[in-house]
C-alpha positions in Angstrom: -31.3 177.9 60.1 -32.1 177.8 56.8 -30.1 179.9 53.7 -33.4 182.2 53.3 -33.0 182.7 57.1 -29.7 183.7 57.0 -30.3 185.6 54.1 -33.2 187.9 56.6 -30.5 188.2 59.0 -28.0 189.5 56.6 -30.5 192.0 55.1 -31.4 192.9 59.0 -27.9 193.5 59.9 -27.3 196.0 56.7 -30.3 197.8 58.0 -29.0 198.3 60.9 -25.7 199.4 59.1 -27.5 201.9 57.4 -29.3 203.6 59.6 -26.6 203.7 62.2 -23.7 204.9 60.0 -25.4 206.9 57.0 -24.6 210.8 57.1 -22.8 210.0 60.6 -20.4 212.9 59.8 -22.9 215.8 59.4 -26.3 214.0 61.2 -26.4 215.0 64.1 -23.1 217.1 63.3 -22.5 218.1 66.5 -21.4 217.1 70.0 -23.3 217.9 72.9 -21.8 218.5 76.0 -22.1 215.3 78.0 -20.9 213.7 75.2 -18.3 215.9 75.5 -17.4 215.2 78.8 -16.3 211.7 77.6 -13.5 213.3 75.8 -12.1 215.4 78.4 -12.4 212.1 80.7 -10.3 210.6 77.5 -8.0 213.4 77.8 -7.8 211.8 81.7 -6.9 208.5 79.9 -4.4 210.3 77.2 -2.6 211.7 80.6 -2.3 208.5 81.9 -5.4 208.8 84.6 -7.4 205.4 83.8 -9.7 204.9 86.3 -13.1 202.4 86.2 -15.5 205.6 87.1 -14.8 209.2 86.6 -16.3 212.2 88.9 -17.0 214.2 86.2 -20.8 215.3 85.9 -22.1 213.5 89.2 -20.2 210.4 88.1 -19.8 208.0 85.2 -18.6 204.7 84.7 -15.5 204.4 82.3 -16.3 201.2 79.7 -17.8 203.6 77.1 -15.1 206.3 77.1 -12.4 203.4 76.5 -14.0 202.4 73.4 -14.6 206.2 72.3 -10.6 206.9 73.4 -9.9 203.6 70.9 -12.2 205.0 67.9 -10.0 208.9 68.3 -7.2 206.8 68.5 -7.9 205.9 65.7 -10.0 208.0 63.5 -8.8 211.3 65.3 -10.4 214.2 67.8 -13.9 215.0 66.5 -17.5 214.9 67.0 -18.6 211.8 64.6 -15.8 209.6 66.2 -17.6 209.8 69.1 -20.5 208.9 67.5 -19.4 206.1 65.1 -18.4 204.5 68.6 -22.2 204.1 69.3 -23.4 203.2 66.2 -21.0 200.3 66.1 -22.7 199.5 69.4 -26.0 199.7 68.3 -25.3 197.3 65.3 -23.8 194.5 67.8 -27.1 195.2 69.8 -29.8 194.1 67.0 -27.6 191.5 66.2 -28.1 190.4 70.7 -31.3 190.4 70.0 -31.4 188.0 67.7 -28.9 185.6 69.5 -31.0 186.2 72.7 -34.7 185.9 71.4 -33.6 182.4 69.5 -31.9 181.1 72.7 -35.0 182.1 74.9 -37.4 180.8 72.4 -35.8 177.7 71.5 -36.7 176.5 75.1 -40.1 175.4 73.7 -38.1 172.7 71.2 -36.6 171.3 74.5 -33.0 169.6 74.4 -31.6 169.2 70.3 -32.6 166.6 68.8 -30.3 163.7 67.5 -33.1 162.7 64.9 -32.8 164.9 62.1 -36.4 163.6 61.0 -37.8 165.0 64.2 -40.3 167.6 62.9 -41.6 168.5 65.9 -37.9 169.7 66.8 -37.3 171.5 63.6 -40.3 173.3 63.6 -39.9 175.2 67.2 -36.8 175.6 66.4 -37.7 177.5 62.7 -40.4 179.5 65.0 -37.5 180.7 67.2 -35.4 181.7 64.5 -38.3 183.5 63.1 -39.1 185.4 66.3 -35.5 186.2 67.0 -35.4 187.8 63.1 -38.5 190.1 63.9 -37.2 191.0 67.0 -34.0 192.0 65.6 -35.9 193.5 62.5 -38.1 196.2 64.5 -35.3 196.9 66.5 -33.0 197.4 63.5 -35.6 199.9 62.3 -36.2 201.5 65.3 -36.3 205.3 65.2 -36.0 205.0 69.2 -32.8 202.9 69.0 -31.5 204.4 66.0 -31.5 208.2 67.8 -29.5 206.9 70.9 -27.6 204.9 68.6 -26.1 207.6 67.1 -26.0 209.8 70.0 -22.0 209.1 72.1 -23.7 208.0 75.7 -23.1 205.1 77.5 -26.5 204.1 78.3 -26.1 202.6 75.1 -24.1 199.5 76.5 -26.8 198.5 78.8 -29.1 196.4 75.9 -26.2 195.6 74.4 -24.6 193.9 77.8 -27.9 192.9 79.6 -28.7 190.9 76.4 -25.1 189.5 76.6 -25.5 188.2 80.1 -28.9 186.5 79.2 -27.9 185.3 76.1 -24.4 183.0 78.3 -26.8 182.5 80.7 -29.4 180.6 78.4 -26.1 178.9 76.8 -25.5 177.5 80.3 -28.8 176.1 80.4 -29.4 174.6 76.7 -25.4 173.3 76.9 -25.1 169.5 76.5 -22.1 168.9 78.0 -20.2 170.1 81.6 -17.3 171.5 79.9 -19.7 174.1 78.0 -21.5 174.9 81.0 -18.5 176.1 82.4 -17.6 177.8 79.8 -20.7 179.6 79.3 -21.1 180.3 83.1 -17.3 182.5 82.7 -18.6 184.3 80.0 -22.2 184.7 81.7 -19.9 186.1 85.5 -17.7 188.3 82.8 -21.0 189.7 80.3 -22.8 191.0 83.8 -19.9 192.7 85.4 -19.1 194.5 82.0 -22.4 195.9 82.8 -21.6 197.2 86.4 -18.4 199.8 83.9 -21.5 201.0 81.7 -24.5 202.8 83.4 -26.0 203.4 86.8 -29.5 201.7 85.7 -27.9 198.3 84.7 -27.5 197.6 88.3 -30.9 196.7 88.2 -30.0 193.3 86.9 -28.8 191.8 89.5 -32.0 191.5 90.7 -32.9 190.3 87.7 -30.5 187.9 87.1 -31.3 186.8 91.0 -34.9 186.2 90.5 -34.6 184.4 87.1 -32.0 182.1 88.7 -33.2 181.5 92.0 -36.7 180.9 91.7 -36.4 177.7 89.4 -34.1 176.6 92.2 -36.9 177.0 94.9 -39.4 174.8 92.5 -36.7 172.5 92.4 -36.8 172.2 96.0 -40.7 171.7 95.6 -40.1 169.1 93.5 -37.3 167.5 95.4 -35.0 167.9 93.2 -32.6 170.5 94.4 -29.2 168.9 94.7 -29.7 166.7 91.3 -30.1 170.7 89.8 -27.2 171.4 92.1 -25.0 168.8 90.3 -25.8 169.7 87.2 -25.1 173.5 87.6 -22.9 173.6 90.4 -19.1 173.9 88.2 -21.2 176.1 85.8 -21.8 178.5 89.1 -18.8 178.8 90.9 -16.9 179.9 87.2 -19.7 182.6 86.9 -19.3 184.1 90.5 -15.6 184.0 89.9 -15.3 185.1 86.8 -18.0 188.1 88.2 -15.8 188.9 91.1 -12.9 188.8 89.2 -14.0 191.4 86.7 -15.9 193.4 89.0 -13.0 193.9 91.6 -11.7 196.5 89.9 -15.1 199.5 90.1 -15.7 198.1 93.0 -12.7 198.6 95.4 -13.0 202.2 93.9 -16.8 202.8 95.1 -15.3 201.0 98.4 -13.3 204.4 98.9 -15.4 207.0 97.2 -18.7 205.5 97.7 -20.4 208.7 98.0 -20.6 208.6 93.9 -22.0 205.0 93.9 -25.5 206.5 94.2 -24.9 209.2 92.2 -27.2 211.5 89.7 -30.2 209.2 90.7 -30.7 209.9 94.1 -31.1 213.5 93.0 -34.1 212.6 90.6 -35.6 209.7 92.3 -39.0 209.8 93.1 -37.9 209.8 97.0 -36.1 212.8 96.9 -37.8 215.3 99.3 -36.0 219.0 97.1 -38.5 217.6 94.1 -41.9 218.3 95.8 -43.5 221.0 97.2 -46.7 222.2 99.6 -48.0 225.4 99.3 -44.9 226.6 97.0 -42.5 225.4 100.0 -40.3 222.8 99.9 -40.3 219.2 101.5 -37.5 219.0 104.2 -38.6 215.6 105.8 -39.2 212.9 102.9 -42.2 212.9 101.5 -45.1 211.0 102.5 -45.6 207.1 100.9 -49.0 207.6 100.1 -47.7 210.8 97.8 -45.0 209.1 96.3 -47.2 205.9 95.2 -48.9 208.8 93.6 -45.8 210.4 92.0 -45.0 206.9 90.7 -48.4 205.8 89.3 -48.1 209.0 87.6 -44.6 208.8 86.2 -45.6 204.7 85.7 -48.8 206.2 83.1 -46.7 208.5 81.4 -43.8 206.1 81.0 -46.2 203.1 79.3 -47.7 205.8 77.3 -44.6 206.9 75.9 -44.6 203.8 73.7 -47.6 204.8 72.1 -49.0 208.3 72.1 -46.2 210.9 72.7 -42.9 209.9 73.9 -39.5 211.8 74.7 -39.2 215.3 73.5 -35.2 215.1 73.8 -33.9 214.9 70.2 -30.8 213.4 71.7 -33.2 210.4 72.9 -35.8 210.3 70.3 -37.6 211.7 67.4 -38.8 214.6 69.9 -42.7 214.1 70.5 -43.0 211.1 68.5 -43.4 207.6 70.4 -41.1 205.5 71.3 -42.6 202.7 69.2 -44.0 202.8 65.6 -47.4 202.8 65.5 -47.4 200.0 63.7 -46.0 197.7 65.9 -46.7 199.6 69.3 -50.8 197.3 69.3 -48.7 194.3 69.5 -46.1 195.4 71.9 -49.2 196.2 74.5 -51.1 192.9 73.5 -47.7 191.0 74.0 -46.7 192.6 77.1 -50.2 192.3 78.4 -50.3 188.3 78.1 -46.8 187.7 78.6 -46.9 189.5 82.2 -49.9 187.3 82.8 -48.1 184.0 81.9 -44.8 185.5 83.8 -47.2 185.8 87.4 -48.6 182.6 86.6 -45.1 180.9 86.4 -44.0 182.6 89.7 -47.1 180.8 91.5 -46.5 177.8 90.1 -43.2 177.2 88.8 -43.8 173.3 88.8 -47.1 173.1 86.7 -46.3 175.9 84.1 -42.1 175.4 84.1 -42.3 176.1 80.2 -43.4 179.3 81.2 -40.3 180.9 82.7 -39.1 182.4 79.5 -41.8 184.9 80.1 -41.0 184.9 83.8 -37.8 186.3 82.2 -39.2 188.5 79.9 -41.6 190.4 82.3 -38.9 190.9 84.7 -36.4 192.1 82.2 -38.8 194.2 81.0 -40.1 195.9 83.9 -36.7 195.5 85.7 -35.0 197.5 83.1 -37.9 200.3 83.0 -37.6 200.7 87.0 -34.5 203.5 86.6 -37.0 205.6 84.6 -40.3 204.9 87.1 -38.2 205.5 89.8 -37.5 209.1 89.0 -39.8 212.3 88.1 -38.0 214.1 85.7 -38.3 214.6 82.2 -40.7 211.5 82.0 -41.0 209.8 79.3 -37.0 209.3 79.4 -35.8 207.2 76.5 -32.2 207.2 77.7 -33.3 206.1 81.2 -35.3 203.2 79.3 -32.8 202.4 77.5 -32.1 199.2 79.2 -35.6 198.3 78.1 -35.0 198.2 74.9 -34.0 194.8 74.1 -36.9 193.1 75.6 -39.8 195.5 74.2 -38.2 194.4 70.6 -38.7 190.9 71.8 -42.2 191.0 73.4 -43.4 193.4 70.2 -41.7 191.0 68.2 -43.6 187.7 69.8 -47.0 189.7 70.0 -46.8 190.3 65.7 -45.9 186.8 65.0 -48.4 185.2 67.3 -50.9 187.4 65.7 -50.0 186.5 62.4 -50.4 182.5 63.1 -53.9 183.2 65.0 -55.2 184.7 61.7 -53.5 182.2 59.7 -55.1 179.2 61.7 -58.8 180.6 62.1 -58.6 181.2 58.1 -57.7 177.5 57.7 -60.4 176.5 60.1 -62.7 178.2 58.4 -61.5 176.8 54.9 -61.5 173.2 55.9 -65.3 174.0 57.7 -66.1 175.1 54.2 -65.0 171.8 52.8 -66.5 170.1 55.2 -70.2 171.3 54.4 -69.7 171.1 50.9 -68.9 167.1 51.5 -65.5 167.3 50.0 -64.1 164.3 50.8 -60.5 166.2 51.5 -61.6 167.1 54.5 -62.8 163.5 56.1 -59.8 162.2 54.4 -57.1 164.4 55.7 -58.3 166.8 58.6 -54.8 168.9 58.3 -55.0 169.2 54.6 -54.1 172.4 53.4 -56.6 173.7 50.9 -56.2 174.8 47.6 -56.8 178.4 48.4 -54.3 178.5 50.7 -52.1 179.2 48.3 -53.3 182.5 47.7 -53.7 183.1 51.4 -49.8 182.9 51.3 -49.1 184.4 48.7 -51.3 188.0 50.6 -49.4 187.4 53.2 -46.2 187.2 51.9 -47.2 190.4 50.4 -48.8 191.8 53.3 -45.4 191.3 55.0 -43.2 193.4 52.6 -45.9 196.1 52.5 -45.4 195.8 56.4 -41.3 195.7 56.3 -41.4 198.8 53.6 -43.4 200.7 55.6 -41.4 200.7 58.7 -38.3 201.2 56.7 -39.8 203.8 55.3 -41.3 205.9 58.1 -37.9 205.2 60.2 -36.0 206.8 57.1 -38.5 209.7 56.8 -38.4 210.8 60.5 -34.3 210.7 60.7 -33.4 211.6 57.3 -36.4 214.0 56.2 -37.9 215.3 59.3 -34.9 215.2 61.9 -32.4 216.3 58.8 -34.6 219.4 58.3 -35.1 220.2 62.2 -33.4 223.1 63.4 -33.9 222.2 66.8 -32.5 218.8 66.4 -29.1 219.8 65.3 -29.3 222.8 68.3 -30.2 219.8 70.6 -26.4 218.3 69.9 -25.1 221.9 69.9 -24.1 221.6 66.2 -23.2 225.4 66.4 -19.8 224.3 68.5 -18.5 222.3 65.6 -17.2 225.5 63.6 -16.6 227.4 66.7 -13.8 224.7 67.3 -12.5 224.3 64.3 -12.5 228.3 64.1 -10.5 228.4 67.5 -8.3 225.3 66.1 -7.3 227.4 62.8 -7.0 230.4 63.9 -4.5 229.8 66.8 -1.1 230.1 65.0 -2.5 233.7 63.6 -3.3 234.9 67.3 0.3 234.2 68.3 1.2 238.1 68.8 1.7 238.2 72.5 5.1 238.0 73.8 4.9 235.5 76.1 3.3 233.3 73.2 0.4 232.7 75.2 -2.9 232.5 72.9 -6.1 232.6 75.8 -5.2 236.5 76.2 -5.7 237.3 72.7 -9.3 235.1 72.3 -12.3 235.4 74.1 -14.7 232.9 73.5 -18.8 233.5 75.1 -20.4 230.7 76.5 -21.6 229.0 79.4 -18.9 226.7 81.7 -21.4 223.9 81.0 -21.3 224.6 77.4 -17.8 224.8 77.2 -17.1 221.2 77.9 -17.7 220.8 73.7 -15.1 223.6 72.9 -12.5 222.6 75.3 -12.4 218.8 74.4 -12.5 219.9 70.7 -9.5 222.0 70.6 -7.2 220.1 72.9 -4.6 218.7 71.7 -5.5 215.7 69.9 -1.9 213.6 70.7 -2.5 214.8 74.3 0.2 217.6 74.4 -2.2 219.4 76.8 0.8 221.6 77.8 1.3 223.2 74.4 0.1 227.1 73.8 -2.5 226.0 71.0 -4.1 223.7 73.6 -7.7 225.3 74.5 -7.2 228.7 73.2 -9.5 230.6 74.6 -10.5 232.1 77.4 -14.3 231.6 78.7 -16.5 234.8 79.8 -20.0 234.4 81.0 -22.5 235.7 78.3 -23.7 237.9 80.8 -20.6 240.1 81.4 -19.7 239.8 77.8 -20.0 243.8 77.6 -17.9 244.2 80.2 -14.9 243.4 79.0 -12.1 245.9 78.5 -11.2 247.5 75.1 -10.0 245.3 72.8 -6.4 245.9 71.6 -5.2 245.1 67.9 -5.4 241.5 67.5 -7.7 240.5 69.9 -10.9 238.8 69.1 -14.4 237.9 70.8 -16.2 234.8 69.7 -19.9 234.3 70.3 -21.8 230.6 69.6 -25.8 230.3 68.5 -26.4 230.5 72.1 -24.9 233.7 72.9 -25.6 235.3 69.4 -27.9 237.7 71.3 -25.4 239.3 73.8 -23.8 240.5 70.2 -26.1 243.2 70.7 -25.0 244.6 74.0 -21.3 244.0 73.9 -21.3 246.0 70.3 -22.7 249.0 72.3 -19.8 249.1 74.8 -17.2 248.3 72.0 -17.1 250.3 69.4 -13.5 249.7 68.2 -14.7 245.7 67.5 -16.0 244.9 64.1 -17.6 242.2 62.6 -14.9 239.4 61.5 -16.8 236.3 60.6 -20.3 235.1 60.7 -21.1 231.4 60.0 -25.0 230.4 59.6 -25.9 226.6 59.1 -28.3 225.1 56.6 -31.1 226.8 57.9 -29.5 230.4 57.5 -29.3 230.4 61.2 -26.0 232.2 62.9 -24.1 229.7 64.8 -20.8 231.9 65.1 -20.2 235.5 64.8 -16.5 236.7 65.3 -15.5 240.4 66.3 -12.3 241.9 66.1 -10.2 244.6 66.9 -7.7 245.8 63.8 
């Protein structure tokens, strides 16, 4: 790797820095309530509940919230410690990519090279670092992966850990010597069952991982070769299943006795599930017909794709809402790529033998389409860039591949048609030295270098607009993370000692909060007690009324209060009708003069 090499990388990994951590405290400036459920599952952990999965919302594996409980642990109880959690996480995942794409790309350099005059060698080897640094480039500046990155969900683990187990696994392979094998083949065992404590969809790489391993075995067989292949891997193999079973052992003795939440929130969504269709406004009891759900999944498959280029996820919390997925500057290459490198992936899996340089795209197409099975499988919300997420690492790569083969097509067809031109004028260059680079060249690199920062600027640039400019000035994308629940919190926080009248020194009778149960997961995780003295009186104090019997409670005495959120700003209306003796305490409105709080009292 040369010093302007690691120079790129550097720059990349500031990028990624930037647009990860910058404004983390008021962008998105709120917590939305499954992120909130993390830290009332952390408040589990604070009481001394550690488990590898908690119930809590359908179920959720536990990796994520013990790196959030570290970060409050540190930094404190709030909404951007959750978040800072994830953006550290997405940082570590553009830097996979890199580590990944060079690994699976220096395959085509073969085994190193003890000649360091070996040009051949060095140049694959530069081309792999230069892939890897695109990859990691468009992903670094990736409003797709910047969004989830700075949303506190732990879908955002899976790119980062299914990159992790690919990137030991191509270790185990390109390692020269038995001891590193092994080495490489614990880490690859530990890397893939991290994955298994991070989200339901990276189950899908087992299969993955199966098909990528196993089918060069079967061409070894073909080739009669198998137990030389054995040999070679065989210590590499047994540390990767034991280190796997080891670190698996402990999730799965507890889906062993509670395994009715090993399936969890998917089979309620999948494409299978009779309660989503309907026939003549009645609903499916038997499961649906397979000729309808090859339908359903065509469909969902179409919408899916085209969420890469035409209109993607409308979720704020997943994306810039409407935009797609992928820039449009990149997205032609990304379809291009994916296009030929599924083709050369199906031609490797009919003839492993004969194209056997091919199975890094054998890898590619199944990570790919592996990863994006979660979100095809299911028909809600589609396109899902959360679901996807798993995805994301190898659309960076295949985008990434798809530019820079581009760029060396044009590059050689200009040459070819430089040294043609020579050739008809009878300048002897070209008899002499068919590979000569001509003159003009010169200013051919020189466009392109320029052509490339134009193309670097501009993604920059549109990546900072949409987040910074357009999401900063959204409305809806701060009510998407439920921003208004921020000063409602810190309200409920600061205002407890003052609503200590009642004898009994309880605080919930004297403060009434309006919001929905699921709502309320925000409010209650931030103001609990953030040492976990969950017994204390100042520990959630509130009690939680349904906005739709807001009026109906009784008449306030002195002291009491009633705190409605942006969501329930409306049942203000109502509630001042029946209560008369409440006046207006407080109203908070955010940066776009909308009310997020409004406080009545009773003097």
């Amino acid at each position: 790797m040369s010093l302007k090499q690691k120079l790129f990388l550097l720059v990349i990994i500031l990028l990624a820095i930037f647009f990860r951590f910058a404004q983390i405290k008021s962008m998105p400036g709120g917590l939305f309530p499954d992120e909130a459920a993390n830290g009332l599952d952390i408040n589990l952990m604070q009481s001394g509940h550690l488990q590898p999965f908690y119930e809590r919302g359908n179920g959720r594996e536990a990796l994520f919230f013990y790196m959030e409980w570290a970060s409050t642990a540190i930094f404190g109880k709030g909404q951007w410690q959750m978040h800072v959690t994830s953006a550290l996480i997405g940082v570590l995942s553009v830097l996979m990519v890199y580590l990944v794409s060079y690994r699976l790309f220096l395959l085509d350099a073969g085994p190193p090279s003890t000649d360091y005059l070996d040009d051949e060698y060095r140049r694959k080897k530069s081309r792999a670092v230069n892939v890897a640094l695109l990859a990691s480039f468009l992903m670094a500046v990736s409003t797709w992966h910047v969004v989830l990155s700075r949303t506190a969900l732990r879908a955002n683990l899976t790119p980062l850990l299914g990159a992790l187990t690919l990137y030991f696994l191509l270790r185990v392979y390109q390692a020269a010597s038995q001891k590193s094998k092994i080495w490489f083949g614990l880490l690859t065992g530990l890397a893939f069952a991290l994955g298994f404590y991070t989200y339901i969809a990276f189950r899908i790489m087992a299969p993955i991982l199966f098909m990528i391993i196993v089918w060069p075995m079967l061409a070894a067989i073909m080739r009669r070769e198998f137990w030389k292949t054995i040999n070679v891997y065989k210590k590499a193999f047994i540390g990767f299943f034991a280190a796997f079973l080891l670190s698996v052992s402990w999730i799965a003795v507890y889906f062993y006795h509670n395994f009715d939440f090993f399936i969890g929130r998917s089979g309620q969504v999948s494409i299978f599930n009779q309660s989503l269709y309907t026939v003549n406004g009645l609903q499916l009891v038997n499961k649906p017909p397979l000729l309808v759900v090859l339908s359903v999944f065509w469909e969902v498959t179409k919408t899916a794709v085209m969420g890469f280029f035409t209109h993607g996820d409308l979720n704020w919390r997943q994306n810039i809402s409407g935009f797609p997925l992928l820039s449009p500057l990149i997205s032609p290459f990304f379809g291009v790529g994916l296009a030929v490198i599924c083709v050369l992936g199906v031609w490797y899996f009919f003839a492993p033998n004969k194209r056997a340089s091919y199975w890094k795209y054998f890898l590619l197409t199944g990570w790919f389409w592996g990863m994006m099975l979660p979100e095809l499988a299911t028909a809600e919300g589609i396109p899902h860039g959360l679901r996807s997420a798993g995805a994301i690492a190898p659309v960076f790569i295949i985008a990434a591949w798809g530019l820079f083969e581009f760029a060396g097509l044009v590059y050689k067809l200009h040459k070819r048609l430089w040294q043609r031109s020579l050739w008809r004028a009878g300048d002897p260059a070209w008899i002499k030295d068919a590979a000569l680079t001509p003159p003009g060249m010169r200013i051919v690199n020189l466009s392109l270098k320029i052509l490339v920062v134009c193309f670097s600027l501009a993604l920059i640039l549109q990546t900072y607009f949409l987040y910074f400019v357009y999401a900063a000035n959204s409305p809806e994308y701060f009510y998407s993370f439920r921003a208004d629940l921020t000063p409602v919190s810190q309200y409920l926080v600061d205002h407890c000692d003052q609503s200590l009248v009642a004898g009994d020194g309880s605080t919930k009778d004297r403060t009434f909060l309006i919001i929905d149960t699921y709502s309320e997961q925000t409010t209650e995780y931030l103001t609990s007690d953030p040492k976990g003295n969950f017994g204390q009186p100042c520990n959630v104090p509130y009690k939680i009324v349904d906005p739709a019997h807001a009026w109906e409670l009784p008449p306030l005495e002195s002291g009491q209060q009633v705190v409605f959120t942006q969501s329930t700003i409306y049942d203000t209306f109502k509630f001042k009708q029946h209560h008369p003796e409440a006046h207006l305490y407080i109203e908070v409105r955010n940066q776009f003069n909308q009310a997020v709080m409004a406080v009545y009292r009773s003097e």
